[in-house]
C-alpha positions in Angstrom: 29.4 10.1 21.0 30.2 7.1 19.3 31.4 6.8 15.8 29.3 4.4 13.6 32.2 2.0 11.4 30.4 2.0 7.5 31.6 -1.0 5.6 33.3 -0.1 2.7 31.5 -0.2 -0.5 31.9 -3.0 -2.6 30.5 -4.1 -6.2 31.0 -5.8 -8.9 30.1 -6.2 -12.9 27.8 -9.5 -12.7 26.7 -12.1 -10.3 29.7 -13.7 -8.8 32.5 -12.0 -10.4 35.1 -9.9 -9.3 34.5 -7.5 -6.2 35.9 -4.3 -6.5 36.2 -1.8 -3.8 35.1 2.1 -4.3 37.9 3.4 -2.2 40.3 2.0 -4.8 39.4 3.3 -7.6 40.7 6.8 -9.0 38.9 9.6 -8.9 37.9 9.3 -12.3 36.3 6.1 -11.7 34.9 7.0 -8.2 32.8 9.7 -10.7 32.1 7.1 -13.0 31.3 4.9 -10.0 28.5 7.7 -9.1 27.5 8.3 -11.9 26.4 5.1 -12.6 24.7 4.6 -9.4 22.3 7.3 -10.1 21.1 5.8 -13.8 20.7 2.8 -11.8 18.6 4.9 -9.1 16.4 6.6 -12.1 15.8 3.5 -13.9 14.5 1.8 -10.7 12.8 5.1 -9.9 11.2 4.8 -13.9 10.2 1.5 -14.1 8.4 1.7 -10.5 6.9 4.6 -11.7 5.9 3.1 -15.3 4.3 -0.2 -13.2 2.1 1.9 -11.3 0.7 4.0 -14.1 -0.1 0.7 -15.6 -2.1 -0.4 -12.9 -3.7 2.9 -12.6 -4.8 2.3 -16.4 -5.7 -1.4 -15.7 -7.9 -0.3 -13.1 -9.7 2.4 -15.0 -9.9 0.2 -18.0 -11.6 -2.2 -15.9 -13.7 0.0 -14.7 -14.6 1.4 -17.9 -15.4 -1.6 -19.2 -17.7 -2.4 -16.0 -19.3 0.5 -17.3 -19.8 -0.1 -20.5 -21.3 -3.6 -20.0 -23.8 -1.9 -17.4 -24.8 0.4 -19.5 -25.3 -1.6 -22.8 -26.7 -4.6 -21.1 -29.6 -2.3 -19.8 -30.2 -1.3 -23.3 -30.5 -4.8 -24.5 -32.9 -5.4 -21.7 -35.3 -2.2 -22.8 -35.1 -3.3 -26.5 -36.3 -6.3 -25.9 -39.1 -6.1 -24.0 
């Protein structure tokens, strides 16, 4: 079996700044590290989630609306003849 080489894990604080490797750290900050990474992962997770019930409600709006129109339109039409 051969053994799959992972690159180490490297990040940093903002766009083009200082790399950091995860191995380094303490094991303090390797928590902190983790931590960190998963309110990143639930945030991503939250605001995907929050988009799509948005377009669910901007779909059933529109359709509502569709609806609506139909329906009052139609009276209009009886009213007035």
């Amino acid at each position: 079996m051969t053994e799959v080489q992972q690159e180490p894990i490297k990040f940093s604080f903002e766009e083009g700044g200082t790399e950091y490797e995860f191995d380094s750290l303490t094991d303090d900050n390797k928590l902190l590290y983790n931590k960190l990474a998963t309110v990143e992962r639930q945030k991503n997770e939250f605001v995907g989630n929050a988009n799509f019930e948005i377009e669910k409600l901007d779909i059933l709006r529109a359709e509502y609306a569709r609806q609506l129109k139909g329906a009052v339109e139609s009276e209009s039409l009886i009213e007035t003849e």
